[in-house]
LOMILUM-30231 format. One record per atom (N, C-alpha, C, O): residue in one letter; z, y, x. Coordinates in pm, whole numbers, plus 50000, padded with zeros to 5 digits. Layout:
# LOMILUM-30231
AZYX/...
This chain:
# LOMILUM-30231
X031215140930819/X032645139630793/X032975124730785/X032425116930707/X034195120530897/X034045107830867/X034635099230727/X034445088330673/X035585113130704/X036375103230591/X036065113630430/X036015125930431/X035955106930334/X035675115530224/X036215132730199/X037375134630236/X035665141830155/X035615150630095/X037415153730020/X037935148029924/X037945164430107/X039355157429979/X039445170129959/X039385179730035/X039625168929818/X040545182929740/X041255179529673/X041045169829600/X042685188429675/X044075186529625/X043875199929536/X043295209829581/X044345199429423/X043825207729241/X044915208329232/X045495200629309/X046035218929124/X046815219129062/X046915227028945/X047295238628956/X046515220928796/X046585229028670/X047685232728603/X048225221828585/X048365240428557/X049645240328502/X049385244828310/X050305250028248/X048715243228277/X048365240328127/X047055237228091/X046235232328170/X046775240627941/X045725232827894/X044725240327924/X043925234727999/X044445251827891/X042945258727967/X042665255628113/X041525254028155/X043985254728209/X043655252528334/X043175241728367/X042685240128479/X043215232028271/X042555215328263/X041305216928210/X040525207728236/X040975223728158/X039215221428149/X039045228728251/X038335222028325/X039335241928317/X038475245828459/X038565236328540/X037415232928568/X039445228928602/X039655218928664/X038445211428651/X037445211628723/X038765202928518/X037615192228494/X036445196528501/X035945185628531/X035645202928498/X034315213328492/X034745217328663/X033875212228733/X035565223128732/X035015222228890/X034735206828907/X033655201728937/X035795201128884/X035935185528959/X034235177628950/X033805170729042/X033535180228837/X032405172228795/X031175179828864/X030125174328899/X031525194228878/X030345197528956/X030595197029107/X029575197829176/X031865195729177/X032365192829321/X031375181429342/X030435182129422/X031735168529248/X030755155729268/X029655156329254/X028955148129312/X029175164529183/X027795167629164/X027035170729269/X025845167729274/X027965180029403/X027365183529493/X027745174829617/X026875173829704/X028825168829636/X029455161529734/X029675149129688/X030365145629592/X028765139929794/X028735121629684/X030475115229719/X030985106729646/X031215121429845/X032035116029862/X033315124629874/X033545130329980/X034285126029752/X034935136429727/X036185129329663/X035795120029591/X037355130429664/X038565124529632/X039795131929613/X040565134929704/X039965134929484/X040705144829437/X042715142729382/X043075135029293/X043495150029449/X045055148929411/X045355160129424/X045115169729498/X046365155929280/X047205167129264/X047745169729119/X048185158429100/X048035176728999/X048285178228895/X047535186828814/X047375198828833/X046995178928707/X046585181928569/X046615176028470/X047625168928468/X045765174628346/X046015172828243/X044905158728205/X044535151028293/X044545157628079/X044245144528032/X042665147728058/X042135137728107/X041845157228041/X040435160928101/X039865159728286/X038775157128335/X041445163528356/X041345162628478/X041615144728509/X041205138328605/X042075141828444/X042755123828504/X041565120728468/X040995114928560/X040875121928370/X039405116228314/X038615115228400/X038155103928416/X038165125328485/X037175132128567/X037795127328718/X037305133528812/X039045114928760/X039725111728828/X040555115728908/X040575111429023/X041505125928858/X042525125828878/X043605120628923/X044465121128836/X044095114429043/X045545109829028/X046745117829022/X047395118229127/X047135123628933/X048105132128893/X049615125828903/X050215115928862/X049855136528974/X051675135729020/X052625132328974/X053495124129003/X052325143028850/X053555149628751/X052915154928647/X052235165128655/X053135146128508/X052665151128395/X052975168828380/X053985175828379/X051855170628373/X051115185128324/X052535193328262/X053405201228298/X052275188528193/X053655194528060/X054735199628080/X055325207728009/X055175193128224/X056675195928308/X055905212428375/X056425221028446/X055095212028340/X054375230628428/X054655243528315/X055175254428340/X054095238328176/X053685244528059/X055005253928042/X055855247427981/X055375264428068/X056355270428024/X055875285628063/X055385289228170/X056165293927938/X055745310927967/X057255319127950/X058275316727885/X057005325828007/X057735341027950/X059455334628095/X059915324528147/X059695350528088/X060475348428217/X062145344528213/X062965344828304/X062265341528098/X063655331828030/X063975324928030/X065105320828057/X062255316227971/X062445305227949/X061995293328101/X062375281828123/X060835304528197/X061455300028324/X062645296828375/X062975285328407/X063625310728388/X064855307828436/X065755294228375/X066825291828431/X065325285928266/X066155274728237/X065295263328312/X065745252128289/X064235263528390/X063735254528447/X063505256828566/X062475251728611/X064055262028626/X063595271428775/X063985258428858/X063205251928928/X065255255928838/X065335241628932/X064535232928905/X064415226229008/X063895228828825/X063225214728796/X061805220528859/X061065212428916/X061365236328848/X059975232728902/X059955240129067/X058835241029118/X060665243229114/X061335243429210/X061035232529295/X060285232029392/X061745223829243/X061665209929254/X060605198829289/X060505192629395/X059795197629165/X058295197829157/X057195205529258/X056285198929308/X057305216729279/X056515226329395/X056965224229521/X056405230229613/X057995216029546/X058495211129722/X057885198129716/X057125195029808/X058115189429615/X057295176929640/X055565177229628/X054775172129708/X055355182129548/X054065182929571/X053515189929722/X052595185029789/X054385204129766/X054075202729925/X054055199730026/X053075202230098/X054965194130063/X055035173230142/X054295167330099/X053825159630183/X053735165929975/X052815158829968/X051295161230002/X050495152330033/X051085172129993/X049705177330013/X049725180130168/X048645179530227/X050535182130219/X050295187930379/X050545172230435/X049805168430526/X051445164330390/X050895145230454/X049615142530416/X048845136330490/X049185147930271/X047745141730273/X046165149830329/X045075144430350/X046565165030343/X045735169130448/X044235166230365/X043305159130402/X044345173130259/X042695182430212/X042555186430288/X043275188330386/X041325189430258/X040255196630352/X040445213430273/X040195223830334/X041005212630108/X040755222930022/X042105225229946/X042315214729885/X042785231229930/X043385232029800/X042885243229687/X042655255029712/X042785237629572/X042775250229474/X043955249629320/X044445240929247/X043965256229326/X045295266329271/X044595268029141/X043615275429150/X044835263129017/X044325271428903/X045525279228800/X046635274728771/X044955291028762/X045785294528732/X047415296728731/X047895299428841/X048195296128637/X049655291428657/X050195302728826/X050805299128926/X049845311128804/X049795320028956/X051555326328978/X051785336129048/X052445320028919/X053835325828954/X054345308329003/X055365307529070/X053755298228974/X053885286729065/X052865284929149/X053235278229246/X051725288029154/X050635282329259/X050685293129394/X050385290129510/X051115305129350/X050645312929440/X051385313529572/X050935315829684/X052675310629531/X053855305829624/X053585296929696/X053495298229818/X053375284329619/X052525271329657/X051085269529777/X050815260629857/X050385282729741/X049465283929815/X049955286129966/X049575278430055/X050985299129998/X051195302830077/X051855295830190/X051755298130311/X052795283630101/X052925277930181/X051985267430268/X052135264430387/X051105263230190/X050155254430264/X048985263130325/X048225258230408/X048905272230295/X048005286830410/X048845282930524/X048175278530617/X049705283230539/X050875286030697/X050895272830720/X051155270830838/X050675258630633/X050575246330721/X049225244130738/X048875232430757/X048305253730734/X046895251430807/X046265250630650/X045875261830616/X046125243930580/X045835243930455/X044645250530383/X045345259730342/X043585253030341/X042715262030290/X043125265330172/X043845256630123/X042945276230092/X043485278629952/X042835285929914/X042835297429958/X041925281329802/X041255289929619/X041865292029541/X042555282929496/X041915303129493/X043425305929363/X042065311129230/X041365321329229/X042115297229115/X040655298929063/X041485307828908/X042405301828853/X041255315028880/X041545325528729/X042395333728831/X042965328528926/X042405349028796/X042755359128864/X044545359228797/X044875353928690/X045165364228861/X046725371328776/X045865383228716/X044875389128758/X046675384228592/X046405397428546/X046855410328627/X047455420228586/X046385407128752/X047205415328844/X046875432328805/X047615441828831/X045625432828740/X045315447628759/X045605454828624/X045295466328594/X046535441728520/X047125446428447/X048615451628445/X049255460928397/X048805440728524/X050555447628505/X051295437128670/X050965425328683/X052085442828756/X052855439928875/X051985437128977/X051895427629054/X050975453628952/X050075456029122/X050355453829267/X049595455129363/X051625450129265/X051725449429385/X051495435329406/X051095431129515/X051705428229315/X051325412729394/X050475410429487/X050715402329577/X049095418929474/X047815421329527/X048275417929697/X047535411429771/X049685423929745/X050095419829866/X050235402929876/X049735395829963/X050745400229806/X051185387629807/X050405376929828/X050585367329901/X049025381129714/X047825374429673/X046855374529847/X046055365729877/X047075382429909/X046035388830035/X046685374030123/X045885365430160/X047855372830142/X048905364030207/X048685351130173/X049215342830246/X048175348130102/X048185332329981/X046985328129961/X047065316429923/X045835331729969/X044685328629954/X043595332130043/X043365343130094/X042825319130059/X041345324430108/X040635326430059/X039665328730131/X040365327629912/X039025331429833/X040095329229722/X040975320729716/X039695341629612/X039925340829494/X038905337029381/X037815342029407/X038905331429291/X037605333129166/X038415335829064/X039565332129037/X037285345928987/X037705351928912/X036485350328792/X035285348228810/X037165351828671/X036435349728523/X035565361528483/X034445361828433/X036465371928524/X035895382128492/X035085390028555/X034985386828673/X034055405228503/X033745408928621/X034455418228712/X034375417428834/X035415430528621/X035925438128656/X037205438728747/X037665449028797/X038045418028769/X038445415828859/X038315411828939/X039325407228992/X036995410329009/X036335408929137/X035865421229183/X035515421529301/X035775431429115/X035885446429189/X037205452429228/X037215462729295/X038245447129195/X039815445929205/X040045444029330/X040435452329412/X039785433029344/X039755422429451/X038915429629594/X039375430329707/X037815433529555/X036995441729657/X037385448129679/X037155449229799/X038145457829640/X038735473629711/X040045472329757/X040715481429805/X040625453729730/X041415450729831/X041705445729929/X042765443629987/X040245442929954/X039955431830047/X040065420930059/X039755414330158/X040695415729923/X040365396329931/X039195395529903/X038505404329852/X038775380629947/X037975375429946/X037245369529797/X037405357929834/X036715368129688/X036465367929590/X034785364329533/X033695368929565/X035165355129447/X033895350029393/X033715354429227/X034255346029155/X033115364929157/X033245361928999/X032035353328986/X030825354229007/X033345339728916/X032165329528870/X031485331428710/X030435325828682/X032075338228633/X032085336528516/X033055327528456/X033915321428519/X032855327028316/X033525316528216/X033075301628159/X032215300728071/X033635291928206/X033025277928164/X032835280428040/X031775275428002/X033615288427924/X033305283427775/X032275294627715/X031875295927599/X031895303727858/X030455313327802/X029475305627788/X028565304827705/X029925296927928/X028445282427945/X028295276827839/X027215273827789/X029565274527788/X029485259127679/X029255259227561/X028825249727495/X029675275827502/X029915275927406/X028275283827299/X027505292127347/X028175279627199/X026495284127184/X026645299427124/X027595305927082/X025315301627139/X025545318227104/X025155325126978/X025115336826939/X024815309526915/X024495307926751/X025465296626675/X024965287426611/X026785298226687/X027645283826629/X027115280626459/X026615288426377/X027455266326449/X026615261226328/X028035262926235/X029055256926272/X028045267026174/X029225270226101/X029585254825979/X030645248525971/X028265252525898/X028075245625818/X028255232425906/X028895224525837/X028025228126000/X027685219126069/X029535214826076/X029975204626022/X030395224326151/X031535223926180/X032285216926061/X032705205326069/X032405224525957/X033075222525846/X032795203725795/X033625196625739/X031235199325843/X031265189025783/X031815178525870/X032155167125835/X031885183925995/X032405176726113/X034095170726087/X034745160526108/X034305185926023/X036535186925990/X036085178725841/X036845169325860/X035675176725761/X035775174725643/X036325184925579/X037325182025513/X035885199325577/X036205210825512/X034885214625413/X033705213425445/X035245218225322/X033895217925166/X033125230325228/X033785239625274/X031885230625231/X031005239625241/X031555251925177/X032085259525258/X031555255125074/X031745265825071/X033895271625017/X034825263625011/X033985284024995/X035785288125019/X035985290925136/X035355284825222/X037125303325180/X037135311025241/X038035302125344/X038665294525271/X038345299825462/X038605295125601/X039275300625668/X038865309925738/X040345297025665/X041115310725799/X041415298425940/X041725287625888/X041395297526056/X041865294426138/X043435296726218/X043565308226260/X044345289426239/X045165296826253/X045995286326422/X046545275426410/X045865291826520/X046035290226657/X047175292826696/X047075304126743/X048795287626712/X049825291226736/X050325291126851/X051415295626885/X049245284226939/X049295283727126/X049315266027178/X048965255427125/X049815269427287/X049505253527327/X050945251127343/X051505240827303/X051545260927403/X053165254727466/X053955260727338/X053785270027259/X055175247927363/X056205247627299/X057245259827214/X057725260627100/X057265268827344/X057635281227285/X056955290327268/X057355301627297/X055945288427225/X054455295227165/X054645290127038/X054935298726956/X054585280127001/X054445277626824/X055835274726794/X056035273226673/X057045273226881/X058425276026803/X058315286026732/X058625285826613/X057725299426806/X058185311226743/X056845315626653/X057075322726556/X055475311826680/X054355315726613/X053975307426474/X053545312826372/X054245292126494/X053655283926348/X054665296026247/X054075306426215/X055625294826216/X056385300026122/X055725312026082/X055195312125971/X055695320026138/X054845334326169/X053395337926075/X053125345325981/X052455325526185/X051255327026111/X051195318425985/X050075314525952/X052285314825904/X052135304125789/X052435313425690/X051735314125589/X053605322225712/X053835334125616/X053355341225641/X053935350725589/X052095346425720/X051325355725709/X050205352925621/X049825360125529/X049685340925661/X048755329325577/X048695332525418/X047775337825356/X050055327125366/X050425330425280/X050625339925185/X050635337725064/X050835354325256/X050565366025191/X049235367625167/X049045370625049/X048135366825238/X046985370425228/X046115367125147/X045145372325092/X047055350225149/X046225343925008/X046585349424894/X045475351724846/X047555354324795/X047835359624756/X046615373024710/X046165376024599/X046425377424814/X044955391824758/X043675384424772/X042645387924715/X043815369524883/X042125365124840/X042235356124787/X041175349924774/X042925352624754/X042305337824614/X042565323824744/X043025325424857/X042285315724706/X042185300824752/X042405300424911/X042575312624920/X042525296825021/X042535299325154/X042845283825214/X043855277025233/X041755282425227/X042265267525352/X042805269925505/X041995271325597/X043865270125522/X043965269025676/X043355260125773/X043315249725707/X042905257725873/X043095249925978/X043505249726098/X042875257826167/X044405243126165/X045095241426257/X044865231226357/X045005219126344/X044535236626444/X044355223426584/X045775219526655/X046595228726645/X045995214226688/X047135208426742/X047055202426902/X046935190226919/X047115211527011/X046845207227137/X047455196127211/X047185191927323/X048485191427113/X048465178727149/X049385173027070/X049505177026955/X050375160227133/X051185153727012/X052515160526982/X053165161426878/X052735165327115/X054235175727112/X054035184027017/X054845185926926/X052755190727029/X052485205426923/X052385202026813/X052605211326736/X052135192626764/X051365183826650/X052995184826548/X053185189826438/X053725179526619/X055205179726532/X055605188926521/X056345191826428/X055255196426608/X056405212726592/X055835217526478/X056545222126388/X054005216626466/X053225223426369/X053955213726221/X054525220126132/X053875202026215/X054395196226081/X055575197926064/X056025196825950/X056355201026165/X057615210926086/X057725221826018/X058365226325923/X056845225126100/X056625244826061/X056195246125884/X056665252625791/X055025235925898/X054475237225770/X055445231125652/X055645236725544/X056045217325696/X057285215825589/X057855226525501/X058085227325380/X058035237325642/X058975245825602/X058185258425526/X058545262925418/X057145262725596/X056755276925549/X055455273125488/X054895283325449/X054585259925459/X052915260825440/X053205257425258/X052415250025199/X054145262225199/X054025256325066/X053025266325011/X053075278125045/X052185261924931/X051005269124833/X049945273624919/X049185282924894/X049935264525050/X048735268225137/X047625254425158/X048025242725164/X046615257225165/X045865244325188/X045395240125309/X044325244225353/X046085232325367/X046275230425523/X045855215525563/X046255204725518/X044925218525662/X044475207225704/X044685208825858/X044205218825911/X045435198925941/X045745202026103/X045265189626158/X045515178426115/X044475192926268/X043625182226374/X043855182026486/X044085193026536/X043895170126577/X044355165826674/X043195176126783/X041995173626792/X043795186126849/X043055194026956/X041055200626853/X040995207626752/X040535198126887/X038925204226818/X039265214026763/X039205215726641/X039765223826862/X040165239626825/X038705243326837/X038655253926776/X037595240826878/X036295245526890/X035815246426742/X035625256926681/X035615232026684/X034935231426564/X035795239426477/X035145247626412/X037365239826450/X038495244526395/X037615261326347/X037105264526240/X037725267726454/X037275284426485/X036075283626409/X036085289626302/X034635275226453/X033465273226422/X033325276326244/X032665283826172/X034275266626228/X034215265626088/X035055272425955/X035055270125835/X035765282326045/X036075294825990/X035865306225970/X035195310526064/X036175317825857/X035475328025856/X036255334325952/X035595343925991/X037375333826015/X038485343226090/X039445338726153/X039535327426104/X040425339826248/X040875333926321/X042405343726342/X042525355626372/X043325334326316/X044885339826390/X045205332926463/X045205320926436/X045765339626637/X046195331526701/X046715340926801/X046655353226814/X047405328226890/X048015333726977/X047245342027094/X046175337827139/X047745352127132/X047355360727277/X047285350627372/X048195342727394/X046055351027435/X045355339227558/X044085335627585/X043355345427575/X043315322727624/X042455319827656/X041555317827465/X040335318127450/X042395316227370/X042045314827259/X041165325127209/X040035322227169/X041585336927210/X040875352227195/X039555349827252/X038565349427180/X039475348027397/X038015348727448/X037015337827364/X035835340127336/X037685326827335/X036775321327287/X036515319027131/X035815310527076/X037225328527080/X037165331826923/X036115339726926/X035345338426831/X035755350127034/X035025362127081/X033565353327081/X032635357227010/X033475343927148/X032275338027183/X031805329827122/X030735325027160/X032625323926968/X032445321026877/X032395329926772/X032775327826657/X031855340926822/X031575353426706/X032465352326537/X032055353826422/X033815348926594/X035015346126479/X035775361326487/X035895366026600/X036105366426415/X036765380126421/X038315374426393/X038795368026299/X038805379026506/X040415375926507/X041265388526491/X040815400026487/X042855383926479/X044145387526471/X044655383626605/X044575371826637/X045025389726663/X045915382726803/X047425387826775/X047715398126715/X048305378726828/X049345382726791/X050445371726908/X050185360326947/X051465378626935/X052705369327029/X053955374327010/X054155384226939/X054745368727063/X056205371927064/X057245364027223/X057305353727290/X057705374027213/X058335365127361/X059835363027336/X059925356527231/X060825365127376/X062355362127385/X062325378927418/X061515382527503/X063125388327359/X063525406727372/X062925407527476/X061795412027496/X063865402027566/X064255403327751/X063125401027831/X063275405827944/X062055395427814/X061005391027831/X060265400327783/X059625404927877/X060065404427707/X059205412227634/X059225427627698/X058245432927749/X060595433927686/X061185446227756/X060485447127952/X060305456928023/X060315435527974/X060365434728144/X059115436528149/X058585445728211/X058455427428079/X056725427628086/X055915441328060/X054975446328122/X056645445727943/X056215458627911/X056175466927964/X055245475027958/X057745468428076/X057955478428160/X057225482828279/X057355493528339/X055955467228316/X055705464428444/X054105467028395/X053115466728469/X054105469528254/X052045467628247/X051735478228267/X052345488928265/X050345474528296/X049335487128339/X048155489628246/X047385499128246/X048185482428192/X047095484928065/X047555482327876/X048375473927840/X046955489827799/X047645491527663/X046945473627586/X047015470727466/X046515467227662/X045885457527588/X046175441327653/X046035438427772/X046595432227548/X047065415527608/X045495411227592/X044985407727698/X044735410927487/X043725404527435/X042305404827534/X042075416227575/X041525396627572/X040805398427632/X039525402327590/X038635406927662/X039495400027472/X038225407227381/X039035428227405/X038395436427471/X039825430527366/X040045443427377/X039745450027548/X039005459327581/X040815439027656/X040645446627801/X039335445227839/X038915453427921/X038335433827784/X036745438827845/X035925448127834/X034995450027913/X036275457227703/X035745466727615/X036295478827616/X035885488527553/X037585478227716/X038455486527661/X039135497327565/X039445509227565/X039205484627474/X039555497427347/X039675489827218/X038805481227203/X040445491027134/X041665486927003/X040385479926975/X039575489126965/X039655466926954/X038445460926921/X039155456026795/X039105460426680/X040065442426863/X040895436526793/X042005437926793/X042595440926896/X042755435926652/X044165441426631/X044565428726672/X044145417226654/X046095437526771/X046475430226802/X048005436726798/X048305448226830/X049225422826732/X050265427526663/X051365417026784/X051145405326813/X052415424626830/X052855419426929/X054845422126903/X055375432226857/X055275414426932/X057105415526908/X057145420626800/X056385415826717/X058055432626755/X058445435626632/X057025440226547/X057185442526427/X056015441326588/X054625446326564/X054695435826450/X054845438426331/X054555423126507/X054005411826442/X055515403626347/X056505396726372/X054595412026191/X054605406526114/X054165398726003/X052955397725986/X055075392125912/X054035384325829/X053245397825770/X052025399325776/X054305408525707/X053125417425609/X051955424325694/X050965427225627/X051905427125815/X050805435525899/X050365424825912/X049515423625823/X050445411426002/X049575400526004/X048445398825845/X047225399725830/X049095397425791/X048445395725663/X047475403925622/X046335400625589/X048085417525625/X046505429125571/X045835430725701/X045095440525703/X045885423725813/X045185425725939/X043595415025886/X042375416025904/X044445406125823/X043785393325818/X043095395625694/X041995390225683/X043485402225602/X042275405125445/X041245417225498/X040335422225432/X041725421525671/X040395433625648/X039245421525718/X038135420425665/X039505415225807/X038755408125905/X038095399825825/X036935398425864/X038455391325692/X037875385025634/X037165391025508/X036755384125415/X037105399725512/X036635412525384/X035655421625403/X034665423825333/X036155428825539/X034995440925560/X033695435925632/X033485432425748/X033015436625537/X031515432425607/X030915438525715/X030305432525804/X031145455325705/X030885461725804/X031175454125928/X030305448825998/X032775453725957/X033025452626072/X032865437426156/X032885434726276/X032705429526038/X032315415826082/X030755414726172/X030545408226275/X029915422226104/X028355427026174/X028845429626299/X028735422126396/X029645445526293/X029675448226439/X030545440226544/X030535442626665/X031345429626477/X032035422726581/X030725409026625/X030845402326728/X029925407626555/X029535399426598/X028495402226634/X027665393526606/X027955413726704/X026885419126775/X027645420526893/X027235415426998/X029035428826885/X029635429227072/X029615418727117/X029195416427230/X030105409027032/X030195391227058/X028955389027131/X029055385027247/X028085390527094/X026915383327148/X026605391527287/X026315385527391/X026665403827281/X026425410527401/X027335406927567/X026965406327684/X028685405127493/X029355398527569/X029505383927637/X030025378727736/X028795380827531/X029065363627561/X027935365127658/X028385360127762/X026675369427683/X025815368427775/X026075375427914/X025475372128016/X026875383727910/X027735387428016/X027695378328110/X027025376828212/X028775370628043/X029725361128108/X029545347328098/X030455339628126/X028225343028052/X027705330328064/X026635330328249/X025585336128279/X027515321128330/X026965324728443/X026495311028513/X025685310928605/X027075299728461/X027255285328532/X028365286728593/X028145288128713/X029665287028564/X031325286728620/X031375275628731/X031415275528854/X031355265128617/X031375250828699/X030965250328905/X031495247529013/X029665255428843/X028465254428963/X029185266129054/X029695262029159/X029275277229032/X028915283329091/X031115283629145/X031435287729257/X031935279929068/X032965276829150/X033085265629239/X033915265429329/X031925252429204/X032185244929291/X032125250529427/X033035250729510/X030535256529440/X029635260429589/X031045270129674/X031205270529796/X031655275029600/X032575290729652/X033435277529676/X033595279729796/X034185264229652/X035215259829698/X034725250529824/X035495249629919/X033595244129828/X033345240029966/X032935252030099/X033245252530218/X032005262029999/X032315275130140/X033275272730212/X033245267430323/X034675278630118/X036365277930214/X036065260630268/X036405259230386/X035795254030237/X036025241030297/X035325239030424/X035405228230483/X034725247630463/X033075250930489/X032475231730532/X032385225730639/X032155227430380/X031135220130373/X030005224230297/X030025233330214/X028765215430334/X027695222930245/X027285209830196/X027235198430243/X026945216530063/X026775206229921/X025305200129995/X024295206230030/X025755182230004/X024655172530025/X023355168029902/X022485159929932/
């Protein structure tokens, strides 16, 4: 090849920035001459990135609060495709974010373009038909899981299950004691973790939520330290508002992102429905999952799912593992006695943390690696 290796990436939040960064390092790992554009986050610019358009302008869920930004990313998804079809990868991959990338893909499929669409849509949960769309838009899918790469097979895309980077990363014995001294949290007293999401209108509506749930619980157990990670500086304020308002008589300590050690060093975990769950799971932490959307949002999604479960500890297993409390579901008082059984019943703490382990070996596969090799396939280069 005469001229470097190019792949054009696009992450649209914070989990999609560590898959990113974890392909990007094993891409180089296998290809000495590789040169990467496109948009992500502060892990991907690390790993060299020249990024477009701060990350953040992507971060938006639920289908409302789209519609108040539809022009701006609209917007954003035409420039970035002039841009990528002048600069002529050899690869594009698509992470996640699949109601902007997938569009995105299709169009640069039809300007010659190669396209990996890396984390699956929950397609085989809810709006099956995309599966058309997805056939149209991509040359290889990867997928996290296993049961959506058999999805994928009986539809004839093309599909790699790589596994999960944080099965790889994450240990299958966490040091609990170790964590706590890491946060400056006292060895011993009871720990709750409490995860309100990464985007904006994730902890508008969740800090408040899980602080008076917090709160009740302490109440039947005695003393309760919270801890709170803060995914970044935006979240960081919304969270010190929240707590202004609702953390009185709670003992709260909030840290800049080290949602890892955060979980580690708790007996239990509340948080938002997402990539958080799986890895509460693989940190053998027994959680609460819980979300809320805008009605209208909520009503549409519901109308369109195909399975009774958001949580990904529940859809791997299929079946009520973890409670999980959702729109009018989720309240402070059910949050709360959700949260004195998880931190109380011994029984069920054993058995959550035996599926934990069974699972986590599942899905510990080498992600990194084994998504790099599947993105030069489509490139068809072979790792030097």
């Amino acid at each position: 090849m005469s001229r470097p290796l190019r792949v054009a990436v696009l992450a649209g939040e914070a989990s999609g920035d560590i898959l990113g960064a974890g392909l990007m390092r094993a891409l180089r790992a296998r290809h000495p001459k590789v040169e990467f554009g496109g948009i992500g986050g502060e892990r991907m610019i690390a790993e060299g990135l020249d990024s477009r358009v701060s990350m953040e302008r992507l971060s938006v869920m639920g289908l409302t609060e789209v519609l108040g930004r539809l022009r701006e990313l609209f917007r954003i998804r035409a420039a970035y495709r002039d841009w990528c079809i002048h600069w002529q990868p050899d690869v594009f991959v698509g992470i996640d974010a699949p109601d902007f990338n997938l569009g995105l893909e299709r169009q640069l499929r039809d300007a010659g373009i190669k396209a990996v669409h890396y984390v699956s849509p929950s397609v085989w949960a809810w709006r099956q038909g995309r599966i058309k769309k997805i056939r149209r838009s991509v040359d290889h899918m990867l997928t996290l899981l296993p049961f959506e790469a058999d999805f994928y097979r009986q539809h004839q895309v093309p599909v790699t299950f790589v596994g999960h980077t944080l099965a790889d990363q994450l240990p299958m014995e966490p040091d609990r004691l170790a964590a706590r001294q890491r946060l400056g949290v006292p060895e011993q007293g009871l720990c709750l973790a409490v995860l309100p999401g990464s985007r904006g209108s994730e902890v508008g509506r969740l800090a408040p939520l899980f602080l008076q749930a917090a709160t009740l619980a302490q109440k039947s157990l005695g003393p309760l330290t919270v801890l709170i990670p803060a995914a970044n500086e935006f979240r960081r304020e919304q969270i010190e508002a929240a707590v202004r308002q609702h953390g009185n008589g709670l003992h709260i300590q909030l840290y800049a992102g080290q949602s890892t050690d955060v979980m580690i060093a708790s007996d239990g975990v509340l948080l938002a429905s997402g990539t958080a769950a799986l890895e509460a799971m693989l940190l053998k932490r027994p959680m609460v999952v819980s979300y809320r959307l805008t009605a209208l949002t909520f009503r549409i999604m519901r109308a369109m799912a195909t399975t009774r479960w958001v949580s990904l500890p529940n859809i791997l297993t299929q079946s009520d593992w973890v409670p999980e409390r959702l729109q009018d579901d989720a309240t402070p008082e059910r949050l709360a006695k959700d949260l004195i059984r998880i931190l109380t019943d011994g029984d069920y703490r054993n058995q959550f943390e035996q599926r934990s382990r069974f699972l986590h070996r599942q899905l510990a596969r080498d992600a990194d690696k084994q998504a790099a090799e599947a993105v030069l396939a489509v490139a068809g280069v072979k790792p030097e």
